[in-house]
N, C-alpha and C positions, 0 to 999 in steps of 0.2 A: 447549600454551599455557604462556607463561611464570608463575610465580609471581607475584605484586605486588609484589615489594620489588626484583626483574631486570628486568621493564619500566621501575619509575620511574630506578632506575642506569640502564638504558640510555638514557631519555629527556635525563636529569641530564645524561649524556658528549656530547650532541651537541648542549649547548644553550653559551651564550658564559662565558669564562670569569665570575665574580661573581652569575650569575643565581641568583636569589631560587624556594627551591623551595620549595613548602608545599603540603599533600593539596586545596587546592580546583582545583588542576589537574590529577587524578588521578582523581578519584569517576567517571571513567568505568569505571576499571579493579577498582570494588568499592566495597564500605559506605564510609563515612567511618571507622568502627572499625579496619576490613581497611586504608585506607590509613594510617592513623595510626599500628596496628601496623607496618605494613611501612617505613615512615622512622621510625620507633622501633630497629629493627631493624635499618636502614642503619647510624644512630648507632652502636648498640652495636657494630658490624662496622667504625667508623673508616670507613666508605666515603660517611658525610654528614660536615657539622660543623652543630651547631647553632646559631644563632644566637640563636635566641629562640621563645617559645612557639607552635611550630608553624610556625616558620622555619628555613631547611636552608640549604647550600651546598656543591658538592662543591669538594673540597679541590683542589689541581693536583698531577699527579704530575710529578716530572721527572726526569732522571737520575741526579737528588741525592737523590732522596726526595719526599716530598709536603709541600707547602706550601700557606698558606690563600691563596685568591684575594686578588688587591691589595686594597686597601681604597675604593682608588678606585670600582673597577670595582660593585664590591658596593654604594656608595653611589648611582652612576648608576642601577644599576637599582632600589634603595630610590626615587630620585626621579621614574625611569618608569612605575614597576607601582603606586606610591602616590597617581601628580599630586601630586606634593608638592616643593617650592622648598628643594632641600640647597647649600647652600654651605659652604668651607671656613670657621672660627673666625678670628675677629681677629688670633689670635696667629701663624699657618700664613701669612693673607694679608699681615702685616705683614713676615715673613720673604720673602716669595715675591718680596717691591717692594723689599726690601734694606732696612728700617727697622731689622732687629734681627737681629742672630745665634741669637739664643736660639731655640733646636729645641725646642716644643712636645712633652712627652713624652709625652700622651694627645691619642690624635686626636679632635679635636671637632668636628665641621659643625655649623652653624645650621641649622634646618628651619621649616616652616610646617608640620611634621605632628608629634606627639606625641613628648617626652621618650622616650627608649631607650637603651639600651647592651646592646654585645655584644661576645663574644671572639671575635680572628680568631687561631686559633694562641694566640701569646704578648701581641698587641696588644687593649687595649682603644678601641673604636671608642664614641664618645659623640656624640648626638646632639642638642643642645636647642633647644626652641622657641624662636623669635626674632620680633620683631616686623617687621614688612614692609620698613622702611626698611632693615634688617639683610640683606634678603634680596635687594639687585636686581642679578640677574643677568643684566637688558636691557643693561646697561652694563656686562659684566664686568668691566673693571680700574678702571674708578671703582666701581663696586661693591666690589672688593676694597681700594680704599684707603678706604672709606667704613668695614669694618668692621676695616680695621689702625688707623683714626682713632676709632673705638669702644675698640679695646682701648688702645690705647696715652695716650688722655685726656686730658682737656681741656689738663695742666699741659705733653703734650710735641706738643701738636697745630701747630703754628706752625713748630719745629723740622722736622718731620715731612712738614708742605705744602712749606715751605721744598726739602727736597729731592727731593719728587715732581716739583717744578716744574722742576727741571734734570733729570730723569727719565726723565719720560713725555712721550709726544708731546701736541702740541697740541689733537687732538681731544680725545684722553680729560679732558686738564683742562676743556676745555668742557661734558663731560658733566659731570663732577664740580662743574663753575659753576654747572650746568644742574637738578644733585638738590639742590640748596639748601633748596627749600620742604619736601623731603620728610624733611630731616637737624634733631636736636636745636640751639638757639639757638645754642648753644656753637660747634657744627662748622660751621655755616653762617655763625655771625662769621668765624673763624677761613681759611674758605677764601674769603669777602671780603678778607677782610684781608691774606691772603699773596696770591691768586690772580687782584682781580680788583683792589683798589686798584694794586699795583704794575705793574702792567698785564702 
């Protein structure tokens, strides 16, 4: 029989790159003590990364050496194993729709699940809760221009619809007509007024 700390590595290598490991998937293979210990023990052996209290990741090896999983990937599965609504920050989605050059130098998501941060390698991964308007990811690119139209503020909001509208395609600006009731006064003037007066 394998040790506890070569079962859960072996479990770790054939699970997808970014998967979220922590000892409640494990208590078949001993105590909670014994698993704790034994990814305690991964860590100190560099063969986890930790991300947070009793949160693991295995790193990826590659020809180069080993690197922490994307951060994408780690986020996706924070929002499968959690039921929890992650989206990219204002700042990441305002770059992504070509509003701004400016590269975000800490990664942030919005969440429906509790404030956190964690290191991946050299990158700090920040998470903060967001209020639901923040979060809709039924309409992903209205969604994402909903919260580049958060970050970027009431003063460049107009400038901003102005050039989604020669943009994005037609649907999605209708969705974006369409979360109106659910956006702050401001942003729902403003996408009347660039989006729905000028036809």
């Amino acid at each position: 029989m394998q040790p506890v700390a070569e079962q859960i590595l072996t479990h770790a290598r054939s699970m997808p790159e970014g998967a979220l490991i922590s000892a409640k998937e494990f208590l078949h293979l001993g105590s909670r003590a014994a698993v704790d210990q034994a990814l305690k023990r991964l860590h100190e052996r560099n063969e986890l990364m930790r991300l947070g209290q009793g949160i693991y990741v295995l790193p990826v090896k590659t020809r180069f050496g080993t690197r922490a999983p994307a951060a994408e990937k780690v986020i996706e599965r924070f929002a499968a194993t959690r039921a929890e609504t992650i989206v990219p920050h204002g700042a990441a989605a305002a770059n992504m729709l070509g509003l701004t050059t400016q590269l975000p130098t800490k990664l942030v998501y919005l969440t429906s699940g509790p404030n956190r941060q964690f290191k991946l390698g050299a990158q700090v991964v920040e998470m903060k809760k967001a209020p639901q308007r923040m979060l809709l990811p039924t309409q992903p690119k209205a969604g994402e221009a909903v919260r580049a139209l958060a970050w970027l503020g009431r003063q460049h909001a107009a400038e901003a619809l102005t050039k989604l509208k020669q943009k994005l395609p037609q649907p999605v600006l209708q969705d974006l007509i369409a979360l109106r009731p659910a956006l702050p006064a401001w942003m729902s003037k403003s996408i009347s007024q660039v989006l729905v007066a000028h036809g």
